[in-house]
C-alpha positions as CSV (number, residue, x, y, z in Angstrom):
1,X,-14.4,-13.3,-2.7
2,X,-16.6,-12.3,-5.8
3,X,-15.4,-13.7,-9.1
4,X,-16.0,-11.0,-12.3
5,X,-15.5,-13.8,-14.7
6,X,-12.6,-12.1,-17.1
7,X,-9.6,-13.9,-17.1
8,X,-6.6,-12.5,-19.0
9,X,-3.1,-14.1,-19.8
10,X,0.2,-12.7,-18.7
11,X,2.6,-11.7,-21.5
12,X,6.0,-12.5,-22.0
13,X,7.2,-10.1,-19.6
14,X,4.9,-11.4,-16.9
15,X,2.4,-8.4,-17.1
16,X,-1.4,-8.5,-17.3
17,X,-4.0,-5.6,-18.3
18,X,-6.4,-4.6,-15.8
19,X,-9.6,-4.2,-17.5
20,X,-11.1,-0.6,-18.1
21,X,-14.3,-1.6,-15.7
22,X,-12.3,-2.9,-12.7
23,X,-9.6,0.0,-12.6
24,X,-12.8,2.8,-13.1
25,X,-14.6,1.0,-10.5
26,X,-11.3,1.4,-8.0
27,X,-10.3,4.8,-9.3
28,X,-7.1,3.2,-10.7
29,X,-5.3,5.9,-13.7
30,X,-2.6,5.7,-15.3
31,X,0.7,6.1,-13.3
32,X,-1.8,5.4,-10.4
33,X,0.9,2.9,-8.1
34,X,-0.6,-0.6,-6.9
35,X,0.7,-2.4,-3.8
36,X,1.0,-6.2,-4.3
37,X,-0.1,-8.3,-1.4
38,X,0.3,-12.5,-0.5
39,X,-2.3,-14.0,1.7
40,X,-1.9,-17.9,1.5
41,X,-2.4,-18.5,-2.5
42,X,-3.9,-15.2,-3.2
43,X,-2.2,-12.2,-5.1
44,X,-4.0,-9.2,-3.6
45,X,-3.8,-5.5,-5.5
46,X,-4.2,-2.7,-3.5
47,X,-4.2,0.9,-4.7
48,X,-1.3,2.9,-3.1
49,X,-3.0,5.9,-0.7
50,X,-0.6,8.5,0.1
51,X,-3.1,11.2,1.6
52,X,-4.7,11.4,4.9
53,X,-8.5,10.0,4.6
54,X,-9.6,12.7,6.4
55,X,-8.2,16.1,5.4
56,X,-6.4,14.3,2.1
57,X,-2.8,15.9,3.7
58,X,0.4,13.8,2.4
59,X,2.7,14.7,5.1
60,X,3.3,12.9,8.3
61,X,0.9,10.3,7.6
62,X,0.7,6.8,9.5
63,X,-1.3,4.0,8.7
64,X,-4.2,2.7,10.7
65,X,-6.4,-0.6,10.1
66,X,-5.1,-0.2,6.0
67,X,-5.9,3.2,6.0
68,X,-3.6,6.8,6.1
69,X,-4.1,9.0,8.5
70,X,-1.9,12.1,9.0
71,X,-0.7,13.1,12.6
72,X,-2.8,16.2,13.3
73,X,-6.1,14.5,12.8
74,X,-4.7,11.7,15.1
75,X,-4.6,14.9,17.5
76,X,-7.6,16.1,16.8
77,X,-9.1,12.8,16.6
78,X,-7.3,11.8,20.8
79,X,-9.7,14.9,22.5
């Protein structure tokens, strides 16, 4: 794991700011929804993908090795 070496504090209502370079670097925006992951002692934040990788569709989508893919490029994908 690389460290960027900014540390921020959590407020009163348990909320931190991302900083501007991190959430450009993952194309996080405003509204943008993060999921929150636990592995051991680590707090993982993943942003949310609701679009098929390959054709960017949002319908009928299933997930595959952490990644969306919709059902008729599965299809496509099987001949």
């Amino acid at each position: 794991m690389k460290t960027t070496g900014i540390t921020r504090k959590i407020d009163e209502l348990g909320r931190i700011v991302l900083p501007i370079e991190l959430r450009k670097q993952f194309g996080i925006d405003v509204k943008d929804s993060l999921e929150i992951y636990v592995d051991g002692d680590r707090i993982i934040l993943r942003k949310k993908k609701d679009a098929c990788i390959f054709c960017g569709k949002s319908k009928g989508l299933v997930e595959f090795k952490d990644q969306m893919v919709c059902e008729n490029c599965i299809a496509e994908l099987s001949k």
